[in-house]
Legacy VTK file of the C-alpha trace (Angstrom):
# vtk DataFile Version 3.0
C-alpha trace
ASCII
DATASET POLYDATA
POINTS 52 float
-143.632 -48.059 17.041
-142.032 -51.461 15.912
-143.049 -54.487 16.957
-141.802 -58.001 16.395
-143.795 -61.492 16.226
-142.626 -63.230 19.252
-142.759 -60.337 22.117
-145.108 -59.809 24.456
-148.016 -56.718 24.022
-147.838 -54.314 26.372
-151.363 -53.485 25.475
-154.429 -55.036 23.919
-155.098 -53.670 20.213
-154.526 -54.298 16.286
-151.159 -54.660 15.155
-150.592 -54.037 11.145
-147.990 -55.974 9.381
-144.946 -53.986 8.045
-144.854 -56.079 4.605
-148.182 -56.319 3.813
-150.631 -54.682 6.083
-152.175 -57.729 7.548
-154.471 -56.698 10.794
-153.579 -59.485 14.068
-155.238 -58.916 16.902
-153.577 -59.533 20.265
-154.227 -59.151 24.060
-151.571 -57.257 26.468
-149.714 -59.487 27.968
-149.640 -62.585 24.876
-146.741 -62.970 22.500
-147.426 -61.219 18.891
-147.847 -63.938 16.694
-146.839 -63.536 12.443
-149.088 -62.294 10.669
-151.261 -64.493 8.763
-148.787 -64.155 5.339
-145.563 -65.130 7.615
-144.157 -62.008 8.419
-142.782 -60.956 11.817
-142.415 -56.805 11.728
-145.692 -54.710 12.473
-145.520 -51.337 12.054
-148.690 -49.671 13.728
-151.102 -50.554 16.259
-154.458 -49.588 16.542
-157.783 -49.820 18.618
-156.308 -49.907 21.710
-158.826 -49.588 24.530
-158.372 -46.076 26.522
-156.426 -44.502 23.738
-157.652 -41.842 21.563
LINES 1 53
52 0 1 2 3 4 5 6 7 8 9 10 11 12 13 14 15 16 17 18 19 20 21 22 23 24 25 26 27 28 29 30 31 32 33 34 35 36 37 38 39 40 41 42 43 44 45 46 47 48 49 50 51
């Protein structure tokens, strides 16, 4: 699952930078924002309520 800074989450959870594995947290429904060393890809997500 890739995500981009600038899209909307679908769900609330973690979202782990591509580049360097930076954690931002974001709520379904707001845009992803960069991660806190600039970068825009994020490559998991994690700690999403209802999912195992």
């Amino acid at each position: 699952m890739a995500a981009h800074a600038g899209e909307r989450a679908e769900k609330t959870g973690d979202f782990y930078c591509a580049s360097c594995d930076e954690k931002v947290h974001v709520t379904a429904g707001d845009k992803i924002p960069t991660c806190p060393n600039g970068h825009k890809q994020f490559e998991t997500r994690r700690n999403e309520p209802g999912n195992k």
